[in-house]
N, C-alpha and C positions, 0 to 999 in steps of 0.2 A: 752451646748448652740448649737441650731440648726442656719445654714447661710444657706441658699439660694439663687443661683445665678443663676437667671431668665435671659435664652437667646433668645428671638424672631431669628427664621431664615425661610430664602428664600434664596434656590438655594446658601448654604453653603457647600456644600459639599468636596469644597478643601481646606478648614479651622475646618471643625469640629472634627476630630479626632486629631489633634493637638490641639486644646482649650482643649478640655477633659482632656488630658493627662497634660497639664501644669498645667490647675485649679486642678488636684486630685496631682501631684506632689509636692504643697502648703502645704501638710499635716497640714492641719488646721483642727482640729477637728469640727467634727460637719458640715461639710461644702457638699451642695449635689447642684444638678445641676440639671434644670430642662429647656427644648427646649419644645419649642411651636414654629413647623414649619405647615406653610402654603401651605401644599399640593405642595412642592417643585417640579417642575419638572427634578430637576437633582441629584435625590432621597437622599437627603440633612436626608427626615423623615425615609427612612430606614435604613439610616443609624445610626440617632439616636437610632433607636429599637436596632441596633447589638451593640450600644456604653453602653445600659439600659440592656445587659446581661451581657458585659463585667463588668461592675460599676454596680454591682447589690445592688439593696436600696439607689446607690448615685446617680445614673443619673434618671431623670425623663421624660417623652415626654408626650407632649399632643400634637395629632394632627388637627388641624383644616380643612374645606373644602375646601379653596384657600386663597389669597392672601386678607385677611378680616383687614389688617392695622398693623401699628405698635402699635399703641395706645391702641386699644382690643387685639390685643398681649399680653404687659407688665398689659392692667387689667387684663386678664386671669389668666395671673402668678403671679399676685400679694394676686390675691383670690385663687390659690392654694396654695400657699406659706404658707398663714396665716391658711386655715384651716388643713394643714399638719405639723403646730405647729411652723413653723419657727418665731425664735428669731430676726431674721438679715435678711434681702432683699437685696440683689443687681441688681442691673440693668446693662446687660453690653450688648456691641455687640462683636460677635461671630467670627466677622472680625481679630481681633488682634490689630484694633485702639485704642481700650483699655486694655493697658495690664494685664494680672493677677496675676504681680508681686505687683500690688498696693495695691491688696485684706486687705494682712497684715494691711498697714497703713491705708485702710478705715474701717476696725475691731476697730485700735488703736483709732482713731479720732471720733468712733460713741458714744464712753462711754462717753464724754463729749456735745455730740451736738444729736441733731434727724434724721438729714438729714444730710447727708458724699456728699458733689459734686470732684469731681474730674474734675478740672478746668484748660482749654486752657489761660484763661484770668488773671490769680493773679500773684503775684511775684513767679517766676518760673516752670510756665507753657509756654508749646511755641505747635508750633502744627509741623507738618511737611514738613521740609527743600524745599520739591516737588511741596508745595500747588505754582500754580502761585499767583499773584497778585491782579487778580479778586478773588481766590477764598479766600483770605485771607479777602481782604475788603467785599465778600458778607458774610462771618461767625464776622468778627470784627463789621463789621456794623450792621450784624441783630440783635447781642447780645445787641450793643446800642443800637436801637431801643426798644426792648423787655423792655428791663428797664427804658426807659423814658416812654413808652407807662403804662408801668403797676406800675413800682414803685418797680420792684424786685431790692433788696440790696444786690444779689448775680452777681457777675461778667459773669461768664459763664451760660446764661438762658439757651442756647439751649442743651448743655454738657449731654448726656445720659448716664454716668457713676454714677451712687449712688449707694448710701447705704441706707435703713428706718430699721429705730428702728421699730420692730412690731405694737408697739404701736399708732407710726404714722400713718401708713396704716391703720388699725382700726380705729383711729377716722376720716380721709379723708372721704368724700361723694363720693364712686368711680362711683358709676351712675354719679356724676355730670361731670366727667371728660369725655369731647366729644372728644378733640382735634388730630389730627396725626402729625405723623413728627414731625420736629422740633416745634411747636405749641403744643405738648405732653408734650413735655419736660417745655416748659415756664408755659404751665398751672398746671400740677404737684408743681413746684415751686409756683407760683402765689398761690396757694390753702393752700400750708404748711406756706407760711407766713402770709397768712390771718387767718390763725387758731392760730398763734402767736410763730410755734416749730420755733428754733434753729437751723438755716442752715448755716453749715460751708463748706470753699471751702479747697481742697488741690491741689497740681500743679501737672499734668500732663504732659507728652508725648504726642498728639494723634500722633500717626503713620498715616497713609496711608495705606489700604489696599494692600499689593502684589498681592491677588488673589481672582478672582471672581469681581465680580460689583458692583457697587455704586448705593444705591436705591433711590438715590438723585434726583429732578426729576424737575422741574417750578413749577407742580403743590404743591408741598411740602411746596418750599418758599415762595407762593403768598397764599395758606392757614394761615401759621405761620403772614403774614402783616396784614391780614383783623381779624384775629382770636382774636391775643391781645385787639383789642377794644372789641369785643363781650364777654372776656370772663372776662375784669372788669364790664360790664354789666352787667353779671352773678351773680358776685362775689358782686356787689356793699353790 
């Protein structure tokens, strides 16, 4: 069984040789790693290429022109993934906000469900001790929105850690998927339950990045507010 663990990066470069190394320390069979950097300026992509000699057949890079979104990021790598045979999908950031000691239990957790979330929001998830108070109430609050607004019966909508059964992503409409940012992540979600899969949460850590920057932005969050209505208009 082939896993694939689809990383979008920009301007990772004091993080990325540390992921590599932890994710291939997993000794999970089968498990290969594939970056899709956006023409990093702090050579994040070259660096992937010297990580794609070292991890030879495990590491993957695709390079893009510039900074072309998160959302044709993870489609890019989602359509690699599948036509390079992969069994398992993950989605992770590159950051360390999500750890890849979880990897195991979202493996264990995908043989029974379609979709693995790795969730801030369920019985024992929490996120990190650092976040202030705004930042807690704009992530707790937007996720209730997300779910009043659209009807997701998943806790954590915005949470960009999963896992897809292959099978998933093949039947998904990936042209249909427009959204960035956080809005990526709810409409992903919003699409897999309109199709009727099996979405299960598990609890998380999210850490805090130590190094490098937050591609967090106003424009991000005020995309994700107006997006949810348009995209049960989509979906209707």
């Amino acid at each position: 069984m082939k896993t694939m663990v689809v990383m979008p990066t920009y301007n990772e470069a004091d993080n990325l040789v540390q992921m590599a190394a932890e994710l291939m320390t997993l000794e999970l069979d089968g498990l290969e790693i594939l970056i899709i950097d956006d023409n990093s300026p702090d050579g994040t992509g070259q660096m992937a290429e010297e990580l794609a000699t070292q991890y030879a057949d495990k590491l993957h890079v695709i390079h893009r022109r510039g900074k072309m979104g998160l959302g044709t990021a993870y489609i890019t790598g989602f359509r690699y993934a599948l036509e390079d045979g992969a069994d398992y999908i993950i989605q992770m950031d590159a950051d360390f906000s999500h750890s890849p000691s979880y990897l195991p239990l979202f493996l264990e957790k995908i043989t029974e469900c379609d979709v693995v979330i790795g969730s801030r929001y369920v019985s024992g998830g929490r996120v990190d001790e650092r976040w202030s108070p705004w930042r807690r109430f704009l992530s707790w609050g937007g996720n209730l929105y997300a779910r009043i607004a659209t009807g997701l019966r998943i806790h954590d909508t915005t949470g960009g850690f999963r896992c897809f059964r292959r099978q998933t992503l093949l039947e998904l409409d990936l042209e249909r998927i427009r959204c960035e940012g956080y809005a990526f992540q709810i409409e992903v979600a919003y699409a897999c339950q309109k199709k009727g899969f099996r979405l299960c949460e598990i609890p998380i850590y999210f850490e805090d990045r130590s190094m490098g920057r937050s591609k967090m932005s106003s424009r991000i969050i005020l995309e994700a507010v107006w997006r949810v209505w348009q995209m049960r208009w989509r979906y209707r």
